[in-house]
PDB file of N, CA, C and O in Angstrom:
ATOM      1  N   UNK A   1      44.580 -86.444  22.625  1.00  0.00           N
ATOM      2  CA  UNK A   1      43.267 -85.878  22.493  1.00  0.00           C
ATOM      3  C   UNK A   1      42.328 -86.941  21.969  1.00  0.00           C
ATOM      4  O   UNK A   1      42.820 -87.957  21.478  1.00  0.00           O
ATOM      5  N   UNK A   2      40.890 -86.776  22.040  1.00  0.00           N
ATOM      6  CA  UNK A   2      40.029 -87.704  21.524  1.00  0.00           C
ATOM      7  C   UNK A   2      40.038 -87.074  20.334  1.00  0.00           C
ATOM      8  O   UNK A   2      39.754 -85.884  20.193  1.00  0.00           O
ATOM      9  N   UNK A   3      40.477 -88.109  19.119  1.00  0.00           N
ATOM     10  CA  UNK A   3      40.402 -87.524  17.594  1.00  0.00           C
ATOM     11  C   UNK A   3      41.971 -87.134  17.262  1.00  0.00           C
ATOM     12  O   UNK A   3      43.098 -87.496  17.599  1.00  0.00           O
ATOM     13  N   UNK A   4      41.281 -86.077  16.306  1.00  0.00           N
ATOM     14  CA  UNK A   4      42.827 -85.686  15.768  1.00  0.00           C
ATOM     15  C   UNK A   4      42.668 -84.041  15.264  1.00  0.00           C
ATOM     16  O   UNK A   4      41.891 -83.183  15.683  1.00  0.00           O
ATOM     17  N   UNK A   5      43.570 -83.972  14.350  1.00  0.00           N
ATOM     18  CA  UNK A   5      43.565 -82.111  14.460  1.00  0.00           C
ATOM     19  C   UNK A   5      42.452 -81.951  12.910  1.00  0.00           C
ATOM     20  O   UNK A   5      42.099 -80.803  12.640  1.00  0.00           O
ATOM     21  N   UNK A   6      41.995 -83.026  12.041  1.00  0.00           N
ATOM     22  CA  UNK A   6      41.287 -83.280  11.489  1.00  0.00           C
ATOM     23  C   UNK A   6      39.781 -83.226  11.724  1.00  0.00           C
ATOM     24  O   UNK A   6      38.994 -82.704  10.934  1.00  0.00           O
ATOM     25  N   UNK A   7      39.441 -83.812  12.887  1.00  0.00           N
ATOM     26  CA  UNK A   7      38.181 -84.173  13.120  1.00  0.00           C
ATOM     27  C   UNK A   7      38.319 -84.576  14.850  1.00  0.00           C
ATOM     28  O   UNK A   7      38.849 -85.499  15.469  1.00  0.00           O
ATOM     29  N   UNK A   8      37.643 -83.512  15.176  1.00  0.00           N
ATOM     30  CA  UNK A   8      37.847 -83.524  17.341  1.00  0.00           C
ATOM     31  C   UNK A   8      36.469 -84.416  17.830  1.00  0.00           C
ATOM     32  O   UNK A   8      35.340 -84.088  17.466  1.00  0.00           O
ATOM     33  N   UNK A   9      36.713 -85.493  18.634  1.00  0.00           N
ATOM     34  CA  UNK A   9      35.399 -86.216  19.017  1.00  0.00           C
ATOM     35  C   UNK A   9      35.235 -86.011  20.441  1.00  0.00           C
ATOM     36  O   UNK A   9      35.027 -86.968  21.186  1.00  0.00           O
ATOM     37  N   UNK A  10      35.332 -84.568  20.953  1.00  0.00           N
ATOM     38  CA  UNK A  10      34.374 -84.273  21.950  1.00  0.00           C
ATOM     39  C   UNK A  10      34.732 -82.747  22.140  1.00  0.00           C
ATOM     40  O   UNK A  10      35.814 -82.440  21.639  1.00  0.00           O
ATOM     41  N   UNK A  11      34.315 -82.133  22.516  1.00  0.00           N
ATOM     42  CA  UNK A  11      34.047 -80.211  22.582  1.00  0.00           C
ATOM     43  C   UNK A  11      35.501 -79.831  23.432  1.00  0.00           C
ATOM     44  O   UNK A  11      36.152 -78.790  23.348  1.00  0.00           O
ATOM     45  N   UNK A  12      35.782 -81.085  24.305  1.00  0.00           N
ATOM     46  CA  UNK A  12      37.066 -80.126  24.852  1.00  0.00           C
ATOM     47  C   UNK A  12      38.721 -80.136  23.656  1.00  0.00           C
ATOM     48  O   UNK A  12      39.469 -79.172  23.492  1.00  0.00           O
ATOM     49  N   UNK A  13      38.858 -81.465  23.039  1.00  0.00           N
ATOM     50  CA  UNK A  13      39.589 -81.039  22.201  1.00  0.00           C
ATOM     51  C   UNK A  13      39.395 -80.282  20.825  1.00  0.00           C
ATOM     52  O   UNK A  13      40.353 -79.802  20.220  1.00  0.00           O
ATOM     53  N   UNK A  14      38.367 -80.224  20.467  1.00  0.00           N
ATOM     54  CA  UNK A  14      37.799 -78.765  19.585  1.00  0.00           C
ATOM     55  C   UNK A  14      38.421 -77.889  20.021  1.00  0.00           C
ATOM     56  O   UNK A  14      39.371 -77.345  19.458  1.00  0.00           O
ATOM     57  N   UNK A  15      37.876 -77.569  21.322  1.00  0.00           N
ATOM     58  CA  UNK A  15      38.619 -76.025  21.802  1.00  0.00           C
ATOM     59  C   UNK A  15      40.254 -76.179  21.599  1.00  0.00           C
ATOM     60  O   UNK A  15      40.790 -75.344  20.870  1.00  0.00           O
ATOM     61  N   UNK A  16      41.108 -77.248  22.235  1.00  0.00           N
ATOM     62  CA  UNK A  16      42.331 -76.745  22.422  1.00  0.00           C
ATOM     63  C   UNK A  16      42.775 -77.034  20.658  1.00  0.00           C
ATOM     64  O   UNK A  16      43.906 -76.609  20.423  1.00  0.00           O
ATOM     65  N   UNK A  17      42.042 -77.700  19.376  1.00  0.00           N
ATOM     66  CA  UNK A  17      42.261 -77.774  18.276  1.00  0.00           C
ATOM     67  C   UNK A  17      42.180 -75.975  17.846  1.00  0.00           C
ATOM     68  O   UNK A  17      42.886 -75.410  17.012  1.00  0.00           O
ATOM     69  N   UNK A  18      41.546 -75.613  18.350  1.00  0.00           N
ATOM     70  CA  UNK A  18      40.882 -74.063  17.700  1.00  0.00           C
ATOM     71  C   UNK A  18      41.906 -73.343  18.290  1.00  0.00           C
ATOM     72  O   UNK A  18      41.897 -72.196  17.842  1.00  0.00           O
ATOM     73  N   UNK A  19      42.892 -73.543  19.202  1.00  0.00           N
ATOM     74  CA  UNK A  19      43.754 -72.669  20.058  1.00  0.00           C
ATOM     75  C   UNK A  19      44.887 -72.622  19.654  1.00  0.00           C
ATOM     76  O   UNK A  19      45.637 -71.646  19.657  1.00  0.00           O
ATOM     77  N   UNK A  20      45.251 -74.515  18.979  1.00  0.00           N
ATOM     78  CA  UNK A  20      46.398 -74.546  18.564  1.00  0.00           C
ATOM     79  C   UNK A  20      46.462 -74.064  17.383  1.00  0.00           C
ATOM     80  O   UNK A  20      47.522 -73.534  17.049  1.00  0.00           O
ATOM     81  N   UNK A  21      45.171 -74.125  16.286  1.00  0.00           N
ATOM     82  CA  UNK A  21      45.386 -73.611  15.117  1.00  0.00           C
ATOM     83  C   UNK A  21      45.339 -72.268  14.932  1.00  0.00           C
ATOM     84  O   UNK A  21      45.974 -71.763  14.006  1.00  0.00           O
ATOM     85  N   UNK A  22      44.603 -71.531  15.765  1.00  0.00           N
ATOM     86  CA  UNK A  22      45.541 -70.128  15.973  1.00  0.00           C
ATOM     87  C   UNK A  22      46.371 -69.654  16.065  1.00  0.00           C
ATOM     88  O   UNK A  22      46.626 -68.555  15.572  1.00  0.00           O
ATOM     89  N   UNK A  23      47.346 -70.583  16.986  1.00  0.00           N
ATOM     90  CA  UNK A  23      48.872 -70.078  17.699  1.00  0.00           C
ATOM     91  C   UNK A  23      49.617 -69.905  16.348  1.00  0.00           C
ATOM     92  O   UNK A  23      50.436 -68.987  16.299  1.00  0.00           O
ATOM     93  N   UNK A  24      49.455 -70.583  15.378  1.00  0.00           N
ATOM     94  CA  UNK A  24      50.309 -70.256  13.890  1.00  0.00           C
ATOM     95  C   UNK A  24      51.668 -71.436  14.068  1.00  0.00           C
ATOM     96  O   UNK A  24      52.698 -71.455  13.394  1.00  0.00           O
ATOM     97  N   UNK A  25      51.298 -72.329  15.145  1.00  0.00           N
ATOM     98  CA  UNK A  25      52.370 -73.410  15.105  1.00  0.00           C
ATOM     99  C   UNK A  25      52.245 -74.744  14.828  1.00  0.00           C
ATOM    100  O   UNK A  25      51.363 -75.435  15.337  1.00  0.00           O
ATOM    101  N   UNK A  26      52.989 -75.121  14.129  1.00  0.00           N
ATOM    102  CA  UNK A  26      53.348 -76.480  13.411  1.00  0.00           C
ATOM    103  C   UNK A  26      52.901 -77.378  14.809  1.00  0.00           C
ATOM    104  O   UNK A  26      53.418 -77.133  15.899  1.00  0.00           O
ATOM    105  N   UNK A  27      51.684 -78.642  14.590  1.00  0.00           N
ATOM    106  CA  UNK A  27      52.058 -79.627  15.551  1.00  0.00           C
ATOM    107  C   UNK A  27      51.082 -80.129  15.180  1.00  0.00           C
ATOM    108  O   UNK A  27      50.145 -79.796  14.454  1.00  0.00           O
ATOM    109  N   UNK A  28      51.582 -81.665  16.185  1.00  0.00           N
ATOM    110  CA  UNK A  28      50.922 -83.211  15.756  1.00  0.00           C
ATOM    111  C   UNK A  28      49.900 -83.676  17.171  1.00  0.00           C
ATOM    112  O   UNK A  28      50.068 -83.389  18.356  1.00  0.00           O
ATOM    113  N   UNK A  29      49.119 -84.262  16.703  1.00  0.00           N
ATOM    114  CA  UNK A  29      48.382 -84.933  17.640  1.00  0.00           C
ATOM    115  C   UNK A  29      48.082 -86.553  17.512  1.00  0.00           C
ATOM    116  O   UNK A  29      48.170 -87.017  16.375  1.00  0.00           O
ATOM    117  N   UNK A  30      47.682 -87.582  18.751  1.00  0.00           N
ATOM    118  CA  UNK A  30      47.526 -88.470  18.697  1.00  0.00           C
ATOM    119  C   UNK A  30      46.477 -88.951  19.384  1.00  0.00           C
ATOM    120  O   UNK A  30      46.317 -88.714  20.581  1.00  0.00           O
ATOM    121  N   UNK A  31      45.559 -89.773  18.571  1.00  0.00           N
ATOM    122  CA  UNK A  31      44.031 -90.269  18.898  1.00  0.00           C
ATOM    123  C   UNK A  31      43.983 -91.222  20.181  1.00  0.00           C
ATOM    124  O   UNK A  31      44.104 -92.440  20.054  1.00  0.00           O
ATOM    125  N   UNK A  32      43.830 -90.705  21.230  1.00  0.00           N
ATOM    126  CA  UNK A  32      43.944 -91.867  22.557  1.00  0.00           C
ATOM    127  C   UNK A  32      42.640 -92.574  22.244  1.00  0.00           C
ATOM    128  O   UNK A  32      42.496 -93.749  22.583  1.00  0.00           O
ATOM    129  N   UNK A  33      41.994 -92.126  21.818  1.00  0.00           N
ATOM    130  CA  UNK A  33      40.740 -93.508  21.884  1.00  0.00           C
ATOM    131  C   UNK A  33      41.209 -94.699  20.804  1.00  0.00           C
ATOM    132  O   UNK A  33      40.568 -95.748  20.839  1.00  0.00           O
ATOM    133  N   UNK A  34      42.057 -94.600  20.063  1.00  0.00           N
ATOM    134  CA  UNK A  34      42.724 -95.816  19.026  1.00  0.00           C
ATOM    135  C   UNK A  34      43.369 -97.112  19.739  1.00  0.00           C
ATOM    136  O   UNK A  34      43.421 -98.267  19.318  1.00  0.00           O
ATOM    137  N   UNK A  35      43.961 -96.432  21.243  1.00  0.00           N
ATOM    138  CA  UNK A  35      45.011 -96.989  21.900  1.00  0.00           C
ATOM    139  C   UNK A  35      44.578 -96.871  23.191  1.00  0.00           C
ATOM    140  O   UNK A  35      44.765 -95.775  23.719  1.00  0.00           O
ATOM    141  N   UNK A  36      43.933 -97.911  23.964  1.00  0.00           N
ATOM    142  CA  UNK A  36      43.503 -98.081  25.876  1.00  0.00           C
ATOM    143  C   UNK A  36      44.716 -98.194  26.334  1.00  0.00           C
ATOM    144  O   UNK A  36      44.892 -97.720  27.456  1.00  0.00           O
ATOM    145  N   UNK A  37      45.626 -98.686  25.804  1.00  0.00           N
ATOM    146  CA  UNK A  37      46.754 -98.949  26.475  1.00  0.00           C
ATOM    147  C   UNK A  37      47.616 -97.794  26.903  1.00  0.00           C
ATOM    148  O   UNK A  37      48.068 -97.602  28.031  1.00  0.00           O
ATOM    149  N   UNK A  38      47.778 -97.033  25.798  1.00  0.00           N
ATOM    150  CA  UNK A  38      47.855 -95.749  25.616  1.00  0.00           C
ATOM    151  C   UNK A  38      47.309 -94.299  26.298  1.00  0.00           C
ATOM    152  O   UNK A  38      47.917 -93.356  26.804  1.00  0.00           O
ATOM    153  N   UNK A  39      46.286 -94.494  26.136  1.00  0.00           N
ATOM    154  CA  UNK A  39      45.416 -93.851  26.749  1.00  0.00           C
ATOM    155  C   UNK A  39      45.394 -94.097  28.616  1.00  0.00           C
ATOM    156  O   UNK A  39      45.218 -93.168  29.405  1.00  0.00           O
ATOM    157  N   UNK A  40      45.556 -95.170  28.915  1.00  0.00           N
ATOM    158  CA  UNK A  40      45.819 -95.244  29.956  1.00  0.00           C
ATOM    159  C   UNK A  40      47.112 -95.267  30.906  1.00  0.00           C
ATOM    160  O   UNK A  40      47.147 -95.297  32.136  1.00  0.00           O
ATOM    161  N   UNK A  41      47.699 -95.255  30.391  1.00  0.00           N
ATOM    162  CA  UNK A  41      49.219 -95.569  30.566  1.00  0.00           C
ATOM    163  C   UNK A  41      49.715 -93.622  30.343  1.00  0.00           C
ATOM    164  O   UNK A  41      50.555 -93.065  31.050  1.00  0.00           O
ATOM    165  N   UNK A  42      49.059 -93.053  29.396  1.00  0.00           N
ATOM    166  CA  UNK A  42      49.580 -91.755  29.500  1.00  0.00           C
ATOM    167  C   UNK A  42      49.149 -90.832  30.640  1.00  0.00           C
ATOM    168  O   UNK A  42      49.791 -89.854  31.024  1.00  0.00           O
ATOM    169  N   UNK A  43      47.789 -91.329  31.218  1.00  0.00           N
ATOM    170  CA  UNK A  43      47.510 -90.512  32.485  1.00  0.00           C
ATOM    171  C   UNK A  43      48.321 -90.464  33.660  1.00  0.00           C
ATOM    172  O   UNK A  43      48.732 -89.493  34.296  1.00  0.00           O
ATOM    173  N   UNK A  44      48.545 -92.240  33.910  1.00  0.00           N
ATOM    174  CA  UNK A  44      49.693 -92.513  34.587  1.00  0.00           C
ATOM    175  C   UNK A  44      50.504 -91.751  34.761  1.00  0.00           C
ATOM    176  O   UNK A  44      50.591 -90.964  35.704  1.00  0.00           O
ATOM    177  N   UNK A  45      51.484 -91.934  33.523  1.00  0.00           N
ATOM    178  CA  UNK A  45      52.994 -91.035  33.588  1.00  0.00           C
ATOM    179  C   UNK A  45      52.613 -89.271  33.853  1.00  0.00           C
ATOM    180  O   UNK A  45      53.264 -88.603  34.656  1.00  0.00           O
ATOM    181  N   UNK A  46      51.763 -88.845  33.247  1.00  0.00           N
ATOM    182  CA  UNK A  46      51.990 -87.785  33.420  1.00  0.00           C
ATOM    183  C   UNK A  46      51.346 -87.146  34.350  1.00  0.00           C
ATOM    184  O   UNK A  46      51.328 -85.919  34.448  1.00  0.00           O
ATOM    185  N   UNK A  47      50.458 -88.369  35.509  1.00  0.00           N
ATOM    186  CA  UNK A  47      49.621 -87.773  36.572  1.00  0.00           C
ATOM    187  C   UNK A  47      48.792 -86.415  36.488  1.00  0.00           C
ATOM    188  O   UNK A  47      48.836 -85.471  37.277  1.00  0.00           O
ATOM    189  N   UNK A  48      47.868 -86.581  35.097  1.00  0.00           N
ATOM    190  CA  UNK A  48      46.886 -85.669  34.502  1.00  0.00           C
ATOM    191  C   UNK A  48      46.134 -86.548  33.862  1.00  0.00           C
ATOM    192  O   UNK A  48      46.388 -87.147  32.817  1.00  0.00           O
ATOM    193  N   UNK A  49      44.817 -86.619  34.809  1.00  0.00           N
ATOM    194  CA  UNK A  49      43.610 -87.313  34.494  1.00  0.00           C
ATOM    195  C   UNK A  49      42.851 -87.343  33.281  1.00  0.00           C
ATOM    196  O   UNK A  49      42.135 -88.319  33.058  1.00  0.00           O
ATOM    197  N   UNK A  50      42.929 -86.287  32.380  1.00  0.00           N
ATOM    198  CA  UNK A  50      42.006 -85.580  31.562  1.00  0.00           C
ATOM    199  C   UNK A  50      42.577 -85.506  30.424  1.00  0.00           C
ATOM    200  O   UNK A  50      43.774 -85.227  30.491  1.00  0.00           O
ATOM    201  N   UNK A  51      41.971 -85.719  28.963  1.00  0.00           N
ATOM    202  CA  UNK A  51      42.386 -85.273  27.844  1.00  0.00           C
ATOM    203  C   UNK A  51      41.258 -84.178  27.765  1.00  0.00           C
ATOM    204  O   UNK A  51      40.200 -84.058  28.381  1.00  0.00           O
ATOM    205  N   UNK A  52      42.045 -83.191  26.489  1.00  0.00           N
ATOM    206  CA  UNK A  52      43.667 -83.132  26.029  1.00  0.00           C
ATOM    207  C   UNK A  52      44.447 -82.798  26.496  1.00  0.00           C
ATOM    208  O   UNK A  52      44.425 -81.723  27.096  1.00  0.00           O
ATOM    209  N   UNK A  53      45.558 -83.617  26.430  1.00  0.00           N
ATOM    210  CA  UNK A  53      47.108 -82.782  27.393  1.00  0.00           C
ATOM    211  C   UNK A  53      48.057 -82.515  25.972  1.00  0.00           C
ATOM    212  O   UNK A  53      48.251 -83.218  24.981  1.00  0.00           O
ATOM    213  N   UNK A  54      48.628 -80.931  26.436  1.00  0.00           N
ATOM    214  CA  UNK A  54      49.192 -80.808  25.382  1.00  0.00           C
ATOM    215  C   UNK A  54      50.745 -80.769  26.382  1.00  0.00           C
ATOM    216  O   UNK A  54      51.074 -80.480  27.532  1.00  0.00           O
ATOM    217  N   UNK A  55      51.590 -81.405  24.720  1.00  0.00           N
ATOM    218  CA  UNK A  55      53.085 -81.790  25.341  1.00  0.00           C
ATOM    219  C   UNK A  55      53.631 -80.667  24.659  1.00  0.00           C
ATOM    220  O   UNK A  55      52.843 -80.063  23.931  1.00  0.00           O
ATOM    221  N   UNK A  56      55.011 -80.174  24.740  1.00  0.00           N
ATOM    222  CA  UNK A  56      55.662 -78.959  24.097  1.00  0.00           C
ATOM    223  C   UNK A  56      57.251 -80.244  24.519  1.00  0.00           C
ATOM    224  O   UNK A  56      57.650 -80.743  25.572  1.00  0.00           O
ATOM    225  N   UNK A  57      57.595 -80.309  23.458  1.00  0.00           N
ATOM    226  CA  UNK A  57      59.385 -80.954  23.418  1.00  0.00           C
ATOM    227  C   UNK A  57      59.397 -81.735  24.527  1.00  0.00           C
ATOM    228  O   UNK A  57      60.214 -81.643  25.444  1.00  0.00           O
ATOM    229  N   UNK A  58      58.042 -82.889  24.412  1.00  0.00           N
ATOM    230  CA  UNK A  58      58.258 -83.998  25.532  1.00  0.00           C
ATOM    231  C   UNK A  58      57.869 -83.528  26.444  1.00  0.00           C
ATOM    232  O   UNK A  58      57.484 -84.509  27.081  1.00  0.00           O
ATOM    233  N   UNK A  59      57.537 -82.133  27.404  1.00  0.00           N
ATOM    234  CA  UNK A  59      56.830 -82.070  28.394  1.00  0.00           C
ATOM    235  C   UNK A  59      55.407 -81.241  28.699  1.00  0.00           C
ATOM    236  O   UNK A  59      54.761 -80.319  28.202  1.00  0.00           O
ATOM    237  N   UNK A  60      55.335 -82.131  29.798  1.00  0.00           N
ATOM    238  CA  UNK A  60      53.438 -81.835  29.624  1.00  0.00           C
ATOM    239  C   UNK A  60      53.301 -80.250  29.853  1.00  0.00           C
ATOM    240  O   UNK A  60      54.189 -79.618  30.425  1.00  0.00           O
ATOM    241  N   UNK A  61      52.234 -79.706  29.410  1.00  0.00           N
ATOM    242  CA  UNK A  61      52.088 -78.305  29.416  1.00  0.00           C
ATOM    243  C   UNK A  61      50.542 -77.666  30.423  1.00  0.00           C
ATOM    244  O   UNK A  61      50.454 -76.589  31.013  1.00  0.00           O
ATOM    245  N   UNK A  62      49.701 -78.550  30.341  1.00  0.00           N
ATOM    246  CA  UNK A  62      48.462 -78.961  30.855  1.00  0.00           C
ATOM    247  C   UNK A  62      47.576 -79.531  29.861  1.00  0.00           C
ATOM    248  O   UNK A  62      47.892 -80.140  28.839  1.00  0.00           O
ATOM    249  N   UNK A  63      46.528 -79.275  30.261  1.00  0.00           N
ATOM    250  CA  UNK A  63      45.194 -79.509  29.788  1.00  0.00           C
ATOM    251  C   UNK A  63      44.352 -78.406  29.507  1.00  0.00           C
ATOM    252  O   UNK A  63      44.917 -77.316  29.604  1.00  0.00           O
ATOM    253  N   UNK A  64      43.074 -78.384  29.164  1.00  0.00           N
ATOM    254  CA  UNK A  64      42.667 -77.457  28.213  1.00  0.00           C
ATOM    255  C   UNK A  64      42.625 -76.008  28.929  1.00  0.00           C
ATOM    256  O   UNK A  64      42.963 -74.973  28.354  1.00  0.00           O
ATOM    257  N   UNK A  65      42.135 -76.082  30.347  1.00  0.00           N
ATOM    258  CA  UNK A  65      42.179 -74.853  31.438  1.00  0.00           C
ATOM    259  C   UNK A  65      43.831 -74.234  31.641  1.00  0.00           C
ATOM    260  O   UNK A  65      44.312 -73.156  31.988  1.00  0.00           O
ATOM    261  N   UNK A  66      44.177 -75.091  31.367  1.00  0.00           N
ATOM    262  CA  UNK A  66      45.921 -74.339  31.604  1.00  0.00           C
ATOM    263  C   UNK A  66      46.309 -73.467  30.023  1.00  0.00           C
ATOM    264  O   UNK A  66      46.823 -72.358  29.876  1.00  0.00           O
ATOM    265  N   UNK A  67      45.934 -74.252  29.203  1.00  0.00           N
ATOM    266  CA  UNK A  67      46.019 -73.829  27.813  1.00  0.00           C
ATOM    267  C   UNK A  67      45.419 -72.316  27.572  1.00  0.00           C
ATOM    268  O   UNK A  67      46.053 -71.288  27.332  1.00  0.00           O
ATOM    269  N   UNK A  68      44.069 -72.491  27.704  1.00  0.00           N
ATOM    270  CA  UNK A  68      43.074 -71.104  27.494  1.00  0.00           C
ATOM    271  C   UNK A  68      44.048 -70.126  28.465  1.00  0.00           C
ATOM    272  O   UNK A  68      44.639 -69.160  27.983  1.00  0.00           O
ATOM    273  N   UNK A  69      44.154 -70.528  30.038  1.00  0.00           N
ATOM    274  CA  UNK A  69      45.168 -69.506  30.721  1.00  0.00           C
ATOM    275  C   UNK A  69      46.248 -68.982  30.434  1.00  0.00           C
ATOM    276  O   UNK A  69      46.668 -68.003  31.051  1.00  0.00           O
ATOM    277  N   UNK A  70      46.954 -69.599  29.348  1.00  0.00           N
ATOM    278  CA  UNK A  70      48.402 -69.455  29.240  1.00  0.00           C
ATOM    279  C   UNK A  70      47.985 -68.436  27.505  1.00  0.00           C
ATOM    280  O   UNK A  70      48.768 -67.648  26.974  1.00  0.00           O
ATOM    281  N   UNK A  71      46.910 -68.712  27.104  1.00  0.00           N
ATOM    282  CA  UNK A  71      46.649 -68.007  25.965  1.00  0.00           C
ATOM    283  C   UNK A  71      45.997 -66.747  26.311  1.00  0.00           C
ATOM    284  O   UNK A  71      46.349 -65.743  25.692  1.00  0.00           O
ATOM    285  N   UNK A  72      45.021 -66.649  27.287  1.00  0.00           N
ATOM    286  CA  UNK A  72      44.717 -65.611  28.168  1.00  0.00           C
ATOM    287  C   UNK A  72      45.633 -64.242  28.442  1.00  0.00           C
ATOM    288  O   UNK A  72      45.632 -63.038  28.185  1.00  0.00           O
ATOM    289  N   UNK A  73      46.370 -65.200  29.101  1.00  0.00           N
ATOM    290  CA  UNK A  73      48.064 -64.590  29.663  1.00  0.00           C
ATOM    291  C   UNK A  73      48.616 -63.557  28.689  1.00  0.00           C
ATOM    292  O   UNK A  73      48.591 -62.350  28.927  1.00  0.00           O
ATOM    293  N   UNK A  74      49.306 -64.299  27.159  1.00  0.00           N
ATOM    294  CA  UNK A  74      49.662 -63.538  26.586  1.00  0.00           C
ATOM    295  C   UNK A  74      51.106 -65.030  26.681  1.00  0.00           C
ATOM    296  O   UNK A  74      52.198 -64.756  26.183  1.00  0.00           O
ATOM    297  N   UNK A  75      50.964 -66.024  27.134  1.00  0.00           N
ATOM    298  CA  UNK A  75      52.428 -66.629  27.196  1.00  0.00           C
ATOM    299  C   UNK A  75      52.206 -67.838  26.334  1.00  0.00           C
ATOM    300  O   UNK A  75      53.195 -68.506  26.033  1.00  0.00           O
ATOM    301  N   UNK A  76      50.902 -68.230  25.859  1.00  0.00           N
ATOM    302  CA  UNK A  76      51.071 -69.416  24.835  1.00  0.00           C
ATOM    303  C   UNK A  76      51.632 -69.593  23.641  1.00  0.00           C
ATOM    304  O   UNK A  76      51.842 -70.748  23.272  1.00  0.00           O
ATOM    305  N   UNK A  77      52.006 -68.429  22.754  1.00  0.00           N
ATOM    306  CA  UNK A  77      53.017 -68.325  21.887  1.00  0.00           C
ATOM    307  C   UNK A  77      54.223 -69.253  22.447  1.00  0.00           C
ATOM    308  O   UNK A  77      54.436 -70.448  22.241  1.00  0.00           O
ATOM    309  N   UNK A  78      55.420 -67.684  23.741  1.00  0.00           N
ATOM    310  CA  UNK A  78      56.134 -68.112  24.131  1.00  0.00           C
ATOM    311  C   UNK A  78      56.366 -69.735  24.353  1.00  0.00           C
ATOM    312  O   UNK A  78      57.352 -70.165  23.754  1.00  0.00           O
ATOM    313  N   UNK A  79      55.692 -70.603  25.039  1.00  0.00           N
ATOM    314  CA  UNK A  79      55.398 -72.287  25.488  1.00  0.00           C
ATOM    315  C   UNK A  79      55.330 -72.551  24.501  1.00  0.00           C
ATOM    316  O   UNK A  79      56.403 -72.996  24.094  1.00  0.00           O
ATOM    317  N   UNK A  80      54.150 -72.515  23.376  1.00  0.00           N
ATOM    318  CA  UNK A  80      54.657 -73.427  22.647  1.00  0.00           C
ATOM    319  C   UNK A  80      55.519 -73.359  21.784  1.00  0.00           C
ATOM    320  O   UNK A  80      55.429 -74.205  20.894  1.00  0.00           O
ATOM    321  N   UNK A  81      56.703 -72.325  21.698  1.00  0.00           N
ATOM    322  CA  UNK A  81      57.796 -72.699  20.987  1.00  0.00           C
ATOM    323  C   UNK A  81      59.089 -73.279  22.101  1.00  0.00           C
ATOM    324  O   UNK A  81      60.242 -73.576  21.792  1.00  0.00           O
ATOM    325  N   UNK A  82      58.640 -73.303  23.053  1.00  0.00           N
ATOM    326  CA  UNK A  82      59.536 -74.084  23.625  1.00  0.00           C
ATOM    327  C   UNK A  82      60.496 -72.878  24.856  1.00  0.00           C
ATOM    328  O   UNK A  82      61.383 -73.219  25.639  1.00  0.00           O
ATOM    329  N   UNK A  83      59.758 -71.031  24.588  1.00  0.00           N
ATOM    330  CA  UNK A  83      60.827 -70.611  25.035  1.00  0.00           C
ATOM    331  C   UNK A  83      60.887 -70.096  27.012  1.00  0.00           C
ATOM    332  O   UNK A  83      61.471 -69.219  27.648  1.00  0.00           O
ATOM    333  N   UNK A  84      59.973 -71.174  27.340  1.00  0.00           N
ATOM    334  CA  UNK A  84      59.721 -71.204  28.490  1.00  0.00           C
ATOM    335  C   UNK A  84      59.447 -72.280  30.075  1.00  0.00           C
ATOM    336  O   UNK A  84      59.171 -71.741  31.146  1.00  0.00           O
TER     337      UNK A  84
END
């Protein structure tokens, strides 16, 4: 994400900050604007253009439209503990 779960430096990871701190689950984030290398190299691998991508136990889950959907749903609990 741009930022951290501290302080979000642009409106789309706000939102998925405000989503995760709802869900009532423990988790970490990492500042891609600290790291180009990083930052670029993670779009790559995970062939998702866009921050924030949220990971669940190493795999990608989406980005912020998949997130709101899956919270929508009623299944973002389930994901992010891993049971899906």
């Amino acid at each position: 994400m741009k930022g951290n779960k501290e302080v979000a430096k642009c409106g789309f990871s706000r939102q998925i900050i405000e989503l995760m701190n709802g869900s009532g689950v423990d988790y970490d984030t990492f500042d891609i604007l600290q790291d180009e290398e990083v930052r670029q190299g993670l779009k790559t691998y995970s062939n998702w253009p866009t921050y924030p991508q949220l990971y669940v136990k190493g795999e990608l889950i989406g980005g912020l439209d998949i997130v709101k959907e899956l919270k929508e749903s009623g299944d973002l609990q389930s994901v992010l503990k891993g049971e899906n």
